[in-house]
DOVO-778071 format. One record per atom (N, C-alpha, C): residue number from 1; x, y, z. Coordinates in Angstrom, 2 decimals, padded with zeros to 5 digits. Example, Ala and Ser with C-alpha at 12.3 -4.5 7.8 and 13.67 -1.06 7.14 Angstrom:
2
(1,(013.19,-005.69,007.80))
(1,(012.30,-004.50,007.80))
(1,(013.20,-003.30,007.80))
(2,(012.85,-002.25,007.08))
(2,(013.67,-001.06,007.14))
(2,(012.90,000.03,007.87))
This chain:
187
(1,(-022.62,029.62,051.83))
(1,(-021.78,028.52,051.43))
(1,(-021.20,028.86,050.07))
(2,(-019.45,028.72,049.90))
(2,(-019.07,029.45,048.71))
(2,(-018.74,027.85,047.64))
(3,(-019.52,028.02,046.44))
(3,(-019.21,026.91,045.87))
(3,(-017.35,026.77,045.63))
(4,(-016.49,025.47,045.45))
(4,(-016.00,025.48,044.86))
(4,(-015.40,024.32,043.86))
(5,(-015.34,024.78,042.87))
(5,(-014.67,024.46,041.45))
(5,(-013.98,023.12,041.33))
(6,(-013.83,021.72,041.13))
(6,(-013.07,020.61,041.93))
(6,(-012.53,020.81,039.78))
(7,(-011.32,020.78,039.58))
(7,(-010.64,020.88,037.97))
(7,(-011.68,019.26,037.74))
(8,(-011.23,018.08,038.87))
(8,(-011.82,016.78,038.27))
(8,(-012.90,016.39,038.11))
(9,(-013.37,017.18,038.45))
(9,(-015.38,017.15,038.14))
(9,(-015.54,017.79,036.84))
(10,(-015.15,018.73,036.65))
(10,(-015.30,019.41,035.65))
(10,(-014.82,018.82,034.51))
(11,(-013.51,018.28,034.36))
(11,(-013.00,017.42,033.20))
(11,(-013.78,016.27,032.83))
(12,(-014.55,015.38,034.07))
(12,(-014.92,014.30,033.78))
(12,(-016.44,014.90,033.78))
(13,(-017.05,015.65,033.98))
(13,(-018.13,016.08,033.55))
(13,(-018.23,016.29,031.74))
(14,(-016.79,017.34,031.51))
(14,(-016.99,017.45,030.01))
(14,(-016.58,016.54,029.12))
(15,(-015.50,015.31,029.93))
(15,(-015.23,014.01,028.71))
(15,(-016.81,013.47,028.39))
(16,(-017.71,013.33,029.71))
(16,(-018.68,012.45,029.42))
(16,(-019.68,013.55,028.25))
(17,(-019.83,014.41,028.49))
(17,(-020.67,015.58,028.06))
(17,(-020.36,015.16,026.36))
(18,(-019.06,015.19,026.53))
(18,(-018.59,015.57,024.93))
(18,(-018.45,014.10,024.41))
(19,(-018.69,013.08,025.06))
(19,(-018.58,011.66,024.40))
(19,(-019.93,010.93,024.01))
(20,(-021.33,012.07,025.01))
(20,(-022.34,012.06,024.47))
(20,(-022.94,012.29,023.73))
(21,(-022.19,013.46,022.87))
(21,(-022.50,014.46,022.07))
(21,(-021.98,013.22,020.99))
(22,(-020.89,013.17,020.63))
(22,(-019.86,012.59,019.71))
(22,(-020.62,011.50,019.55))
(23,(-020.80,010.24,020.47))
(23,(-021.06,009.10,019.98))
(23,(-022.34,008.69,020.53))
(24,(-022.97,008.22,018.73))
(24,(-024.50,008.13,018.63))
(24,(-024.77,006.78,018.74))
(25,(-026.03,005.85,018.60))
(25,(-026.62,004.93,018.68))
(25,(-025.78,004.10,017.45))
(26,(-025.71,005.25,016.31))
(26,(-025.48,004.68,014.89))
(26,(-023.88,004.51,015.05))
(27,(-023.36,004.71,015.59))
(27,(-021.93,004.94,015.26))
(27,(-021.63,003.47,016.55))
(28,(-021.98,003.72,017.85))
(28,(-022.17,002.19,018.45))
(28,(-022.22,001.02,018.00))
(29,(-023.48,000.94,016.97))
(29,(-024.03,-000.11,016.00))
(29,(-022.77,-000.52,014.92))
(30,(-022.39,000.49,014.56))
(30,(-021.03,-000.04,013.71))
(30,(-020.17,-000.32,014.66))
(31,(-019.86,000.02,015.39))
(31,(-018.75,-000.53,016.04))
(31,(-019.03,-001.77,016.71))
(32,(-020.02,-002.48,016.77))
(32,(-020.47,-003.74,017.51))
(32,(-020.45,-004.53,016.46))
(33,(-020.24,-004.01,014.97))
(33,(-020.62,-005.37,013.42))
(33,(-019.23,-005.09,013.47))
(34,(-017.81,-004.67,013.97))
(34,(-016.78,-004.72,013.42))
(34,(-016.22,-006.14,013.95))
(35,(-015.74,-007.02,012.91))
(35,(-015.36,-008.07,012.72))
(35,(-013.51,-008.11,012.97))
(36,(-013.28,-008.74,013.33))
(36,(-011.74,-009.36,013.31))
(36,(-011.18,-009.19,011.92))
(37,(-011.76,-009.61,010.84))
(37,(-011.13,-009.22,009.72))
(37,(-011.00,-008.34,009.19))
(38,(-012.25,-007.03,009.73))
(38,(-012.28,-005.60,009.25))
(38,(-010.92,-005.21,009.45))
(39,(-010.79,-005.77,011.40))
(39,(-009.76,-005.37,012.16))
(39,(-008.23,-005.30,011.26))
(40,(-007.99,-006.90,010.60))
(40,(-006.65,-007.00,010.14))
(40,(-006.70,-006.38,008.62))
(41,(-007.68,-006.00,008.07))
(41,(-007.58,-005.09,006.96))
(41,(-007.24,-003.67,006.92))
(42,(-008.01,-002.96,007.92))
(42,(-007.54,-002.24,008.39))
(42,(-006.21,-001.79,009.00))
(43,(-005.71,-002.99,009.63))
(43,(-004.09,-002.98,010.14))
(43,(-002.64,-002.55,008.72))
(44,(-003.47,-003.87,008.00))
(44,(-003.00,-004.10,007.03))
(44,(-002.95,-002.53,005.59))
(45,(-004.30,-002.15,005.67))
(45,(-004.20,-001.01,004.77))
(45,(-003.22,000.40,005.50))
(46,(-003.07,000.18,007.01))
(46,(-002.33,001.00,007.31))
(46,(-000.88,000.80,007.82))
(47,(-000.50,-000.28,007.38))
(47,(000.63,-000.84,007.35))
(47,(001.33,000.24,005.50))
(48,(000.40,-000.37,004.70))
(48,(000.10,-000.08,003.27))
(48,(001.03,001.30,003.32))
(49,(000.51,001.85,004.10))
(49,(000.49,003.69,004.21))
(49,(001.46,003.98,005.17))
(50,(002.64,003.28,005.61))
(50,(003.92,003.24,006.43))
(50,(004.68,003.78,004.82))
(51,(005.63,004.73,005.05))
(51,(006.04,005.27,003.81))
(51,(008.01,004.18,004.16))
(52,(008.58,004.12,003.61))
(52,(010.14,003.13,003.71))
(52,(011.17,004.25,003.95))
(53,(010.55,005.55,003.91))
(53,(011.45,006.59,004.57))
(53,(011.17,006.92,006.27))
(54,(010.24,006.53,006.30))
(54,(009.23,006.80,007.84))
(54,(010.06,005.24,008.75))
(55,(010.27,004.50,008.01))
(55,(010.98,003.30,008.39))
(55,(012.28,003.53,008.75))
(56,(013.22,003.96,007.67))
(56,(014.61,004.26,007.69))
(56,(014.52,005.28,008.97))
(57,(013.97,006.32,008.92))
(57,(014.05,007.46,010.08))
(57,(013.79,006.93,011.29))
(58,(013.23,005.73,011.36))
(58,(012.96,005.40,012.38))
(58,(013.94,004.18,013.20))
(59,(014.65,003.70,012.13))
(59,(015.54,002.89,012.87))
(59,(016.77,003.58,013.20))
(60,(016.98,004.98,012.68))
(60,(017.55,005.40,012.56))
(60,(018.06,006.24,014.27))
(61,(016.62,006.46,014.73))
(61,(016.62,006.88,015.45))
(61,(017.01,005.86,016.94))
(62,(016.26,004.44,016.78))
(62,(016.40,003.58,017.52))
(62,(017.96,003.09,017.52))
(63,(018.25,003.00,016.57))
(63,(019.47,002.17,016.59))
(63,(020.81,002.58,015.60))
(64,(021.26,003.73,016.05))
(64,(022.05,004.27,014.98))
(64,(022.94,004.03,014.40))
(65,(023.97,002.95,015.04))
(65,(024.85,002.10,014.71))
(65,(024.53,001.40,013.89))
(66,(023.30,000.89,013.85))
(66,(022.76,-000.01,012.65))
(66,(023.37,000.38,010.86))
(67,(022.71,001.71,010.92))
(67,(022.84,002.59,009.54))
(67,(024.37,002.44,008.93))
(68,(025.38,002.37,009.93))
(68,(026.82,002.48,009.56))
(68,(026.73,000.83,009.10))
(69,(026.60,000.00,010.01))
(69,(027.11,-001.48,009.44))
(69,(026.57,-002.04,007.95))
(70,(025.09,-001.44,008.14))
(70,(024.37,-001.71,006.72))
(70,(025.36,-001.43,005.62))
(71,(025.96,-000.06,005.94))
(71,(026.62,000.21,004.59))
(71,(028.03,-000.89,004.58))
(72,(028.62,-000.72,005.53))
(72,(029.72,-001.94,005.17))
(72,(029.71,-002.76,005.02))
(73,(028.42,-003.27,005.47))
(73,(027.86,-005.08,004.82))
(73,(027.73,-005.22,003.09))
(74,(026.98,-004.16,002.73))
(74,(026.17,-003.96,001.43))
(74,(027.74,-004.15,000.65))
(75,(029.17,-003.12,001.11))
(75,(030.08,-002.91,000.11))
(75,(030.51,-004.44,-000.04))
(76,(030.56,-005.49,001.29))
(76,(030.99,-006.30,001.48))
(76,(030.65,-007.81,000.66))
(77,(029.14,-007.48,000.47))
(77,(028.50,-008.43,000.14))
(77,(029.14,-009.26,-001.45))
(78,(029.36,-010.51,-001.14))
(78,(030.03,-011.31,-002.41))
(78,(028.87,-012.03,-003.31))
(79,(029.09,-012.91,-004.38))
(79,(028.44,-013.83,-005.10))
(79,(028.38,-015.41,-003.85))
(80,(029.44,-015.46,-003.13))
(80,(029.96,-016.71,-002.62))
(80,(029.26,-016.14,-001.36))
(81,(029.05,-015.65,-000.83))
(81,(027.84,-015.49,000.67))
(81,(026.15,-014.90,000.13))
(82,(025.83,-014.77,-001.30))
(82,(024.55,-014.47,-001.83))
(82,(024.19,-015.83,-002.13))
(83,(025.04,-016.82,-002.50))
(83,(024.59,-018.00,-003.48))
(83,(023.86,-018.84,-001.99))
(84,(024.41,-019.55,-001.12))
(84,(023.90,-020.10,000.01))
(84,(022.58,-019.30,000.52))
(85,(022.17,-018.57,000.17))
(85,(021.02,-017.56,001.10))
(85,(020.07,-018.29,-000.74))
(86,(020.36,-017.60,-001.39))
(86,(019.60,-017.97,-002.50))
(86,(019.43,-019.74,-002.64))
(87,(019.86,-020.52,-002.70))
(87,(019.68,-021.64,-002.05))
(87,(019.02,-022.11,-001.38))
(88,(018.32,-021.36,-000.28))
(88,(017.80,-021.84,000.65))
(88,(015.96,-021.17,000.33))
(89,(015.90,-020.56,-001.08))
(89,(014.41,-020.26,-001.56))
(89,(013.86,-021.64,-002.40))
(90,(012.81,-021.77,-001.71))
(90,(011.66,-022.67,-002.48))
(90,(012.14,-022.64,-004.17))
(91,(012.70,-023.81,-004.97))
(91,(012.84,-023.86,-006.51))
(91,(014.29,-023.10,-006.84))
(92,(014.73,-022.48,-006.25))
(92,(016.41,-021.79,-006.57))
(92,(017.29,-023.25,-005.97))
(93,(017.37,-024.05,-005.74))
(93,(018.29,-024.88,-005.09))
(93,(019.23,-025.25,-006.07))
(94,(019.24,-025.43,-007.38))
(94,(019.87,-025.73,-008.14))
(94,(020.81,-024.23,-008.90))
(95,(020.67,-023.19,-008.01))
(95,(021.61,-021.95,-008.58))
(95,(022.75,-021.85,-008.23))
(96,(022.80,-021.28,-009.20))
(96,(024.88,-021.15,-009.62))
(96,(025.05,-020.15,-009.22))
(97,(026.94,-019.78,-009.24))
(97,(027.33,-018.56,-009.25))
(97,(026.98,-017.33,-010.28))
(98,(026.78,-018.20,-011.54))
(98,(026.38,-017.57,-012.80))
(98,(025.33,-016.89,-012.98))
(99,(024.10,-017.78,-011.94))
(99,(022.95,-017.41,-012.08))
(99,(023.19,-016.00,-010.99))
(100,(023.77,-016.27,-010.04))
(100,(023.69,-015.20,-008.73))
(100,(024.22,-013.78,-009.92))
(101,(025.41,-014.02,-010.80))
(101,(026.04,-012.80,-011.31))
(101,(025.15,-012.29,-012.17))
(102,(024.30,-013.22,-013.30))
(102,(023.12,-012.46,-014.05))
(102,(022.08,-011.73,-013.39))
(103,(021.89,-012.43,-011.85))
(103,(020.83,-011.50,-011.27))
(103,(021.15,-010.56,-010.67))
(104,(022.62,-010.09,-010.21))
(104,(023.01,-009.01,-009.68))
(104,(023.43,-007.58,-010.83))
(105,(023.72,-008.39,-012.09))
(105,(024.23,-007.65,-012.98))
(105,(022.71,-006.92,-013.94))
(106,(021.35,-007.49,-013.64))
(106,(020.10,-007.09,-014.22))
(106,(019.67,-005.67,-013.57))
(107,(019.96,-006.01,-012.61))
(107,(019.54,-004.40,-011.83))
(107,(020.24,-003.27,-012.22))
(108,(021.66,-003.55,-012.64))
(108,(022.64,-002.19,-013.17))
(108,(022.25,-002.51,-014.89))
(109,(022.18,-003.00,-015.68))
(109,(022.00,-002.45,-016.96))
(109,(020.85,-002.67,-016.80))
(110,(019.44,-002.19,-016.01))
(110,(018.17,-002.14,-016.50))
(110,(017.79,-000.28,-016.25))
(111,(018.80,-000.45,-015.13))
(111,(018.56,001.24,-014.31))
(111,(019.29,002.45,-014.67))
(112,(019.27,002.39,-016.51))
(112,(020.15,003.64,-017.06))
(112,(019.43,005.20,-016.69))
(113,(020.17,005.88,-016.83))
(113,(019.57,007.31,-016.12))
(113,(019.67,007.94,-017.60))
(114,(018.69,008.25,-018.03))
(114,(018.19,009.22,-019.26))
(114,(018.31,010.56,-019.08))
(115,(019.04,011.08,-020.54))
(115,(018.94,012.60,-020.48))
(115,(017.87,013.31,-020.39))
(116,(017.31,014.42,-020.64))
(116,(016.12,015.53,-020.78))
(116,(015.74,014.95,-022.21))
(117,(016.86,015.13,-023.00))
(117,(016.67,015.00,-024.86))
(117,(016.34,013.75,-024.88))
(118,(016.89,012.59,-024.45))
(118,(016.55,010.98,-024.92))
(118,(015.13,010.70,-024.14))
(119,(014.56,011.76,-022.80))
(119,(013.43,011.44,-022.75))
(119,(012.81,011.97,-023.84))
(120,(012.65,013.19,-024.08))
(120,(012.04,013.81,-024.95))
(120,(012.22,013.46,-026.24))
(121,(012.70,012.57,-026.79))
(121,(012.47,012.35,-028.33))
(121,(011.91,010.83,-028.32))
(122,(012.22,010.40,-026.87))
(122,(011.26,008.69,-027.21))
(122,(010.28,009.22,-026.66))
(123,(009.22,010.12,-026.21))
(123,(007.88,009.97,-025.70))
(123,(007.70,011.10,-027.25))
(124,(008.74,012.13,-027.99))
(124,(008.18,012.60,-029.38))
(124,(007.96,011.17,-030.50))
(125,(008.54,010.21,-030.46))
(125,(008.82,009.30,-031.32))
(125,(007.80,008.03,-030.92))
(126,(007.20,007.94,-029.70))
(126,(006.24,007.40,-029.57))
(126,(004.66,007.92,-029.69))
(127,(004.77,009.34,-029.53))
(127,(003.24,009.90,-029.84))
(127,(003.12,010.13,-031.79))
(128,(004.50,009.98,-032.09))
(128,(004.18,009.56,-033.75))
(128,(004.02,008.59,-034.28))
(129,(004.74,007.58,-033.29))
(129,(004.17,006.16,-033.81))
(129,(002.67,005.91,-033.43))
(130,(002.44,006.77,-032.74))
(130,(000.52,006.28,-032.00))
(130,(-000.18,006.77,-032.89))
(131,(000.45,007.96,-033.72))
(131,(-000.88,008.94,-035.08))
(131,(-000.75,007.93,-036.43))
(132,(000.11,007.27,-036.06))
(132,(000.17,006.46,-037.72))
(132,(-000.77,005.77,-037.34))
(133,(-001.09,005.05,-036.18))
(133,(-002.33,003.78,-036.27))
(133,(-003.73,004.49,-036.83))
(134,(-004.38,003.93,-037.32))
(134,(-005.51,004.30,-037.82))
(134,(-006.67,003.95,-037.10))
(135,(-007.26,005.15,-036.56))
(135,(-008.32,005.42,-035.69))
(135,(-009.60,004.55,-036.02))
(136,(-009.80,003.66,-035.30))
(136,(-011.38,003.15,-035.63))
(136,(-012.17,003.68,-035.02))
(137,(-013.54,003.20,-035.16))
(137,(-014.82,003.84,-034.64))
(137,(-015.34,003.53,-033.40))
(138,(-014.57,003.34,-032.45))
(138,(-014.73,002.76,-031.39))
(138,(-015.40,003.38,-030.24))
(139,(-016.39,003.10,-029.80))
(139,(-017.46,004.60,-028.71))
(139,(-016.21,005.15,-028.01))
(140,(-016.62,005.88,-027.19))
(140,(-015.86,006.92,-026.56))
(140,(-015.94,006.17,-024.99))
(141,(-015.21,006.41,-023.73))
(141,(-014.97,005.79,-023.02))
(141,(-016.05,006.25,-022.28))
(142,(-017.21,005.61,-021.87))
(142,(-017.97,006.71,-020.58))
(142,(-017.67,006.12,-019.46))
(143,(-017.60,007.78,-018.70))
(143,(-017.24,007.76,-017.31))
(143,(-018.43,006.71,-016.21))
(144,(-017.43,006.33,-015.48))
(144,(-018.53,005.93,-014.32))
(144,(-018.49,006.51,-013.12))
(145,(-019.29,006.76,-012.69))
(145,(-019.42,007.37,-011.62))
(145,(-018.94,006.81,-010.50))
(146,(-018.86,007.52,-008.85))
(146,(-018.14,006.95,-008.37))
(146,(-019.03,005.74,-007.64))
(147,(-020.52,006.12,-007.39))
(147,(-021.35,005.49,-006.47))
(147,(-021.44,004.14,-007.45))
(148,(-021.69,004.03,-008.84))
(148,(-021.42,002.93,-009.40))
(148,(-020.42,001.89,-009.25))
(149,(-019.12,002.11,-009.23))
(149,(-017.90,001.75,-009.13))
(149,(-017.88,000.98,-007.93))
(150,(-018.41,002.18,-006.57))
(150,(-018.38,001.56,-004.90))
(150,(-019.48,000.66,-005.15))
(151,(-020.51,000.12,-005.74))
(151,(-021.92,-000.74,-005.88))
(151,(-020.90,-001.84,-006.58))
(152,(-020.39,-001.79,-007.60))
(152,(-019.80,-002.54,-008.51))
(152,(-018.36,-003.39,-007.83))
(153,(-018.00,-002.61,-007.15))
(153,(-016.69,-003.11,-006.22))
(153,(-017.30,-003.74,-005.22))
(154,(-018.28,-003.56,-004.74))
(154,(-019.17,-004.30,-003.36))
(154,(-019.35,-005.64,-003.48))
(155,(-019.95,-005.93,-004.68))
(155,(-020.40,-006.91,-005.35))
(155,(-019.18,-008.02,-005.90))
(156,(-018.23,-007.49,-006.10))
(156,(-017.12,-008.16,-006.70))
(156,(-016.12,-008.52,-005.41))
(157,(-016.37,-007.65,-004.52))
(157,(-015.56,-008.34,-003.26))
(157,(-016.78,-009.42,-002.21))
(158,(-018.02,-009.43,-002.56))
(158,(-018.48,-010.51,-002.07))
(158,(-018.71,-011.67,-003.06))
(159,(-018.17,-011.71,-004.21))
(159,(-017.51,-012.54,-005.34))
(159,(-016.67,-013.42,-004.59))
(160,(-015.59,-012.46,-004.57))
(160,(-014.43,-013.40,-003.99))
(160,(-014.18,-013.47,-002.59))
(161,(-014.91,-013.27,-002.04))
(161,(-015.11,-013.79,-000.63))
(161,(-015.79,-015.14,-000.60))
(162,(-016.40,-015.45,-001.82))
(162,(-017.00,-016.58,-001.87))
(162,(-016.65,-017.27,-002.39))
(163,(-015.42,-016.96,-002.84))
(163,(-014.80,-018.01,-003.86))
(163,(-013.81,-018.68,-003.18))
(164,(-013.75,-019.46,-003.54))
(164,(-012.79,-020.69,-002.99))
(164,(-011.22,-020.77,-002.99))
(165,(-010.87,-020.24,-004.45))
(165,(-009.33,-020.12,-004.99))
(165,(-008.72,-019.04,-004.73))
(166,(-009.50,-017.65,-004.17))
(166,(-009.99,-016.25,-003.95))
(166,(-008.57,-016.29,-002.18))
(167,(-007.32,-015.74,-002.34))
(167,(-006.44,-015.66,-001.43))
(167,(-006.67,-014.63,-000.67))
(168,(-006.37,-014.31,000.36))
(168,(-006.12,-012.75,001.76))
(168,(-005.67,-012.00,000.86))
(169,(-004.73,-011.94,-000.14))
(169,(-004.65,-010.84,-000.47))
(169,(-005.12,-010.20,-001.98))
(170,(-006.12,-011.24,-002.32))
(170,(-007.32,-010.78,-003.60))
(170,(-008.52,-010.09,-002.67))
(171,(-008.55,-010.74,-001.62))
(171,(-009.53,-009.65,-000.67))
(171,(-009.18,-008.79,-000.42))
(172,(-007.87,-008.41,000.13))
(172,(-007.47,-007.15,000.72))
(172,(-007.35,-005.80,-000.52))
(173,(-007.48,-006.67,-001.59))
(173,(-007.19,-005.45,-003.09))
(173,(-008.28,-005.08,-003.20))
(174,(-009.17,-006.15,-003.15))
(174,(-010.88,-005.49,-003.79))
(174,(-010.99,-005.00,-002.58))
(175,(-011.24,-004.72,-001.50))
(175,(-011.74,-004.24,-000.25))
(175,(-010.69,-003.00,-000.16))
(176,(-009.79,-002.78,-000.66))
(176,(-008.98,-001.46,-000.79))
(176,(-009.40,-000.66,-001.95))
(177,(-009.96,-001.30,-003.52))
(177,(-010.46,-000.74,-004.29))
(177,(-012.14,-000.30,-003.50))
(178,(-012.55,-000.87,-003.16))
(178,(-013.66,-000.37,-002.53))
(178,(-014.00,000.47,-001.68))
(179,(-013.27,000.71,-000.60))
(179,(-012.92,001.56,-000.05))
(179,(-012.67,003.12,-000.55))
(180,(-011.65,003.30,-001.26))
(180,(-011.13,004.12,-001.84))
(180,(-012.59,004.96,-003.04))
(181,(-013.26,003.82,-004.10))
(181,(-014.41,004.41,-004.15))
(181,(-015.83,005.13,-003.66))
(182,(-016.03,004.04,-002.47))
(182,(-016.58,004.53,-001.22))
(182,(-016.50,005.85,-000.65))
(183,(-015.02,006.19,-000.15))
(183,(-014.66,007.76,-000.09))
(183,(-014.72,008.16,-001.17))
(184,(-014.67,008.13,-002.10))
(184,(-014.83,009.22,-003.03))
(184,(-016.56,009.63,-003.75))
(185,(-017.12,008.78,-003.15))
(185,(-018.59,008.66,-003.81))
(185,(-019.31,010.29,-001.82))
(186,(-018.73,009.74,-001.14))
(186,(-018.78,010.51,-000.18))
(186,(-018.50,012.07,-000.40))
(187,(-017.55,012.69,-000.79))
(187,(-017.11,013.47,-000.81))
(187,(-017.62,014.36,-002.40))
């Protein structure tokens, strides 16, 4: 009798083989304490990590016509079709045209583009204004470690988990600072 070889035995022999290997009692156990909120933190921290170029490329791809109108909207856009949209935010109801032109006109004189030289003589002209202050005796900064930090962040996000005034997204910061120490106390 000549054995033979079935490809689907063999595949589903080695998914199970290799899913036995892979996943332990301990790794089960965590996955049975994962909570709904781990869930949307998680969503959420990887939302975080969507880059706004990964976005653009992507509508880009979906909908290409889009990209052209954007731009002729943007050239298009007036004070007299911004003011009604602004209007319609919680506490702006009482804005003017005036107000719409100071807030459109803040973004162009805040966003001057600096030479090489005008950087370089205000960060020279600020590390001389920092030697004139006079050095006190103040200890030296000690480092903390990272396993401290992840103990210390643990503690401060079950702070405000317990706190009352404590919003979704004062949790989602400390639980991202924690995290982030966590891996690094790992590694």
């Amino acid at each position: 009798m000549k054995f033979r070889r079935d490809p689907n035995f063999v595949a589903t022999f080695y998914y199970h083989h290799v899913r036995s290997l892979t996943v332990s009692d301990s790794v089960l156990q965590l996955i049975k304490n994962v909570t709904i909120k781990d869930v949307i933190y998680w969503v959420s921290e990887s939302w975080d990590n969507v880059t706004q170029n990964c976005l653009v490329k992507s509508w880009k791809k979906l909908w290409p016509s889009l990209a052209d109108s954007s731009k002729v909207e943007q050239a298009g856009a007036n004070k007299s079709e911004i003011l009604p949209l602004i209007k319609c935010i919680p506490g702006c109801e009482d804005a003017t045209e005036q107000i719409v032109t100071e807030w459109l006109s803040c973004d162009t004189e805040a966003n001057q583009l600096y030479t090489d030289d005008e950087i370089i003589s205000s960060v020279q002209n600020k590390t001389q204004d920092d030697s004139d202050l006079e050095e006190t005796d103040e200890p030296e900064n000690v480092l903390v470690s990272h396993s401290e930090a992840a103990n210390a962040l643990e503690i401060a996000m079950r702070y405000i988990e317990q706190s009352e005034n404590a919003t979704s997204t004062d949790i989602m910061f400390m639980r991202r600072g924690h995290n982030i120490a966590s891996t690094l106390r790992i590694t």
